[in-house]
GUPA-322610 format. One record per residue (C-alpha): z, x negated, y negated; residue in one letter. Coordinates in steps of 0.02 Angstrom, whole numbers, plus 50000, padded with zeros to 5 digits. Example, Ala and Ser with C-alpha at 12.3 -4.5 7.8 and 13.67 -1.06 7.14 Angstrom:
// GUPA-322610
     up   east  north  residuo
  50390  49385  50225        A
  50357  49316  50053        S
//
This chain:
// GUPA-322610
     up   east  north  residuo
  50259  50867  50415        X
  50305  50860  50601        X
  50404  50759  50702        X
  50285  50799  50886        X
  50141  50672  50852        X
  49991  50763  50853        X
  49836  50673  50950        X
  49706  50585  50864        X
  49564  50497  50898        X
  49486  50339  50845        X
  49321  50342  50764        X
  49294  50180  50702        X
  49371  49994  50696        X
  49365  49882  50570        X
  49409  49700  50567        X
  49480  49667  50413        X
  49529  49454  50443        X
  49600  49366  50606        X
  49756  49504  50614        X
  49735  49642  50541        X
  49628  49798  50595        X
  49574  49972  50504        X
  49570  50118  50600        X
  49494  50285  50559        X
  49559  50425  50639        X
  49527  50596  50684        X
  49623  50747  50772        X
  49568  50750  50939        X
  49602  50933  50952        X
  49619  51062  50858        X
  49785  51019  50774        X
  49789  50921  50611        X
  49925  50843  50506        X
  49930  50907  50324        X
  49856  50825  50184        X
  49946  50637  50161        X
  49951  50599  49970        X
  49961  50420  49915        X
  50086  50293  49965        X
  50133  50420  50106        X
  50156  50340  50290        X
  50128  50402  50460        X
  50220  50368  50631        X
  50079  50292  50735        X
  50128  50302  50916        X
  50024  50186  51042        X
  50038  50262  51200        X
  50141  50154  51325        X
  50202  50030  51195        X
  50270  50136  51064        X
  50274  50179  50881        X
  50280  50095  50703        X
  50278  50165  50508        X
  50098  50147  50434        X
  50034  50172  50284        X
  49888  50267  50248        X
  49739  50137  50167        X
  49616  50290  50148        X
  49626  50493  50161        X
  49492  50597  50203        X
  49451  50768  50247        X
  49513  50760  50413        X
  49522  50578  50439        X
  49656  50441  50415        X
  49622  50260  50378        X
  49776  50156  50421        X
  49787  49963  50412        X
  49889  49863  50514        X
  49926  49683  50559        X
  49977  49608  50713        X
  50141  49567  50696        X
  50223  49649  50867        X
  50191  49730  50997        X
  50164  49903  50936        X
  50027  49826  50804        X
  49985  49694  50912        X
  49940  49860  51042        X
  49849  49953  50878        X
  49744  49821  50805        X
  49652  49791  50984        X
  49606  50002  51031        X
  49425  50027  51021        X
  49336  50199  50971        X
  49367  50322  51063        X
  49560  50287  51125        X
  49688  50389  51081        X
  49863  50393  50980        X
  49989  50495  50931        X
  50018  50509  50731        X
  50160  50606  50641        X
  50179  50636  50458        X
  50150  50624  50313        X
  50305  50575  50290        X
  50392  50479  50138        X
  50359  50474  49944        X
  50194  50449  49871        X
  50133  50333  49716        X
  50130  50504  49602        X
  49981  50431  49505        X
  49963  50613  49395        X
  50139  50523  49309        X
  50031  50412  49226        X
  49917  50525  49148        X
  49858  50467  48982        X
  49934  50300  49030        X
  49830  50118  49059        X
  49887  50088  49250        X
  49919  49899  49333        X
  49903  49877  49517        X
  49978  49756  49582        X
  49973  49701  49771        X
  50016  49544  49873        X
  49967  49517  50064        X
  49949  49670  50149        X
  49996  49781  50004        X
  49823  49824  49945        X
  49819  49956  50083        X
  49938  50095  50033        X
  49886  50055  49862        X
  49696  50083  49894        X
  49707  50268  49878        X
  49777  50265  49724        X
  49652  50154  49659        X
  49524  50271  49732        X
  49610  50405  49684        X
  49612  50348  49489        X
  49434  50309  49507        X
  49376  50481  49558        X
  49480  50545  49415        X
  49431  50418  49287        X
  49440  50521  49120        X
  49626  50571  49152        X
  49709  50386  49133        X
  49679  50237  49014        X
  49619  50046  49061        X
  49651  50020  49268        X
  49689  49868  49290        X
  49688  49794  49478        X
  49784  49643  49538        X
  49758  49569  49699        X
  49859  49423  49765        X
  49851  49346  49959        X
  49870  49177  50029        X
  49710  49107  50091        X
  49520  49196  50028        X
  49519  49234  50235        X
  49659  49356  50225        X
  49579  49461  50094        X
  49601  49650  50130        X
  49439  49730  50111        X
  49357  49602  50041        X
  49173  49678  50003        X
  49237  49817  49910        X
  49363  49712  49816        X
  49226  49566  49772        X
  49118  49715  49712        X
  49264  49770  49587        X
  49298  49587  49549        X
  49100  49570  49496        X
  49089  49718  49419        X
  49134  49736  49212        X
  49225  49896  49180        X
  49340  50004  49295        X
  49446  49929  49378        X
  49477  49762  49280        X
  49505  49686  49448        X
  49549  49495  49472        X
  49587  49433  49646        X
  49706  49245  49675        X
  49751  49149  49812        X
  49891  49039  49834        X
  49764  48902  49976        X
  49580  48905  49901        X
  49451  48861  50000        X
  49310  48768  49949        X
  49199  48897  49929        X
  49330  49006  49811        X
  49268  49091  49672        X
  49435  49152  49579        X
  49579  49131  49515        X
  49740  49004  49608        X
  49912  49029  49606        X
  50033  49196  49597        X
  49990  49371  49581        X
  50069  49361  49422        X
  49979  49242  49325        X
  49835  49370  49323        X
  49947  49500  49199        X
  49900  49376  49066        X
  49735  49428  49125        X
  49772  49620  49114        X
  49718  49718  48985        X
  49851  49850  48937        X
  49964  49924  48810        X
  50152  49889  48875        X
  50223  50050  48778        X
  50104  50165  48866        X
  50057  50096  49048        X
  50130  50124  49219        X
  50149  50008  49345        X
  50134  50006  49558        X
  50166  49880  49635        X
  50170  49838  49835        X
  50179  49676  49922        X
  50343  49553  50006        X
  50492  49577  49918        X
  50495  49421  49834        X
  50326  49450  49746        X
  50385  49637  49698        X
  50542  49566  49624        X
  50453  49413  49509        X
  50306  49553  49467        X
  50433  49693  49403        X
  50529  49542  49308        X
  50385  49499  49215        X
  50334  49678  49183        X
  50489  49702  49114        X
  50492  49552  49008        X
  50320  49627  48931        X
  50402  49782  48872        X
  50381  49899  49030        X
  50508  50013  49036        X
  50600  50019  49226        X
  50548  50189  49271        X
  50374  50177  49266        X
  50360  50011  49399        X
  50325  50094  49529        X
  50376  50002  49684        X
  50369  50037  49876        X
  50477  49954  50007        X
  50399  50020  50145        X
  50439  49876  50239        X
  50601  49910  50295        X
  50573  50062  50360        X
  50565  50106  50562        X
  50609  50272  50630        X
  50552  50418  50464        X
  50693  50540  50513        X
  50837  50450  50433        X
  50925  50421  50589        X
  50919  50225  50635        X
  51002  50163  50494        X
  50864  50028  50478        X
  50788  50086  50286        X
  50970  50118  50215        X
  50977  50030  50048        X
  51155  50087  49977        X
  51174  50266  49990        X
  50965  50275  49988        X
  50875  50329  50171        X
  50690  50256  50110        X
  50623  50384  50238        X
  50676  50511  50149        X
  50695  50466  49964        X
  50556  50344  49964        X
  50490  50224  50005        X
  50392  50232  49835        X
  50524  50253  49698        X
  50558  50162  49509        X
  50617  50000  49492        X
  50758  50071  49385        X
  50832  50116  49565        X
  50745  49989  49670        X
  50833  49847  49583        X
  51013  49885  49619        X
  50965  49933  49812        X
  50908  49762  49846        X
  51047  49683  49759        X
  51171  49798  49858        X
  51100  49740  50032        X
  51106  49565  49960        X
  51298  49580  49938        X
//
């Protein structure tokens, strides 16, 4: 990890819907970050605007997919470089998903809005390493078919029989939808795991992590293994704004992936 960013390089841009953008990086130089795992998060810096956590939506060799939307400047100032500009990245920084915990184990993904993009790794991740876990199960909830993160690769899983059972809803169907309507969590009566022996990650608004780990729990999953991230609160990764506290909890630095069996009395602290 280091706190100087390091200078990398964009190779490629990817619309993903109206406001949100992929962008694979690469060092520019001969300096390179170390390895991200899962759920990690860089500091992206865009020069002359400034710098915002992201999340890493792929991890390569050398390069880094992240996925942002435009919701201020920073982002705004990402989502519109074009190959061959430059930023400044720092990291990894943060906890990751810890997938090998579920070894053995069925796995649910769940994701809501822009959460499928720290949680594509994993996905990938389990994929590559399909033997080690059980039934993968991949839930995938957004507001309107148009704001559909990676939508080829996703409609491919949806199509596709076998791994991952993947079923995608909407809350505003168009007229040309082709699955399911309502919340993310109507689809775990879809999902096809044992309670007893699964692990759960989950990423998405707050709202739609709180009503998913409430009905995980109500199916017999045990606290510890919903895996949650709040990744959205975060803002400066060295524990020093104050912005991520939950309780006595920096999510910088002890998360922002971590059980629910902490994550629930954090947000009910802040909520006091």
């Amino acid at each position: 990890m280091t706190n100087l960013p390091v200078p990398y390089r964009v190779k490629r841009v990817w619309r993903e819907t109206a406001d949100t953008v992929s962008l694979t990086l690469r060092p520019a130089g001969d300096a390179a970050l170390e390895p991200f795992a899962p759920g990690q998060f860089a500091m992206v810096y865009a020069f002359g605007v400034g710098e915002i956590p992201v999340s890493v939506s792929r991890i390569g060799q050398r390069e880094l997919v992240h996925t942002s939307r435009s919701v201020g400047a920073v982002s705004a100032a990402l989502c519109a470089l074009r190959p061959g500009e430059e930023v400044g990245v720092r990291g990894p920084f943060g906890t990751g998903w810890e997938l090998e915990r579920a070894a053995g184990q069925d796995v649910v993904v769940v994701t809501g809005g822009i959460g499928l993009a720290p949680l594509r790794p994993l996905v990938l991740a389990a994929l590559a390493a399909r033997p080690a876990y059980g039934r993968l199960n991949l839930l995938v909830g957004t507001r309107t078919p148009d704001e559909l993160l990676f939508a080829e690769r996703v409609r491919t899983w949806a199509a596709s029989p076998g791994a991952p059972n993947c079923w995608v809803t909407v809350g505003r169907p168009s007229p040309a939808w082709w699955g399911h309507v309502g919340l993310v969590t109507t689809l775990l009566n879809t999902a096809r795991f044992t309670p007893e022996n699964t692990t759960a990650f989950v990423c998405g608004p707050e709202v739609m992590i709180r009503a998913t780990a409430r009905d995980l729990l109500h199916r017999g999953l045990p606290a510890h293994r919903i895996r949650v991230s709040l990744e959205r609160n975060m803002r400066c990764a060295t524990g020093h704004c104050g912005h991520c506290q939950l309780g006595g909890v920096l999510l910088c630095r002890d998360g922002p992936v971590i059980g629910w069996d902490r994550a629930e009395s954090l947000l009910s602290v802040r909520e006091l």
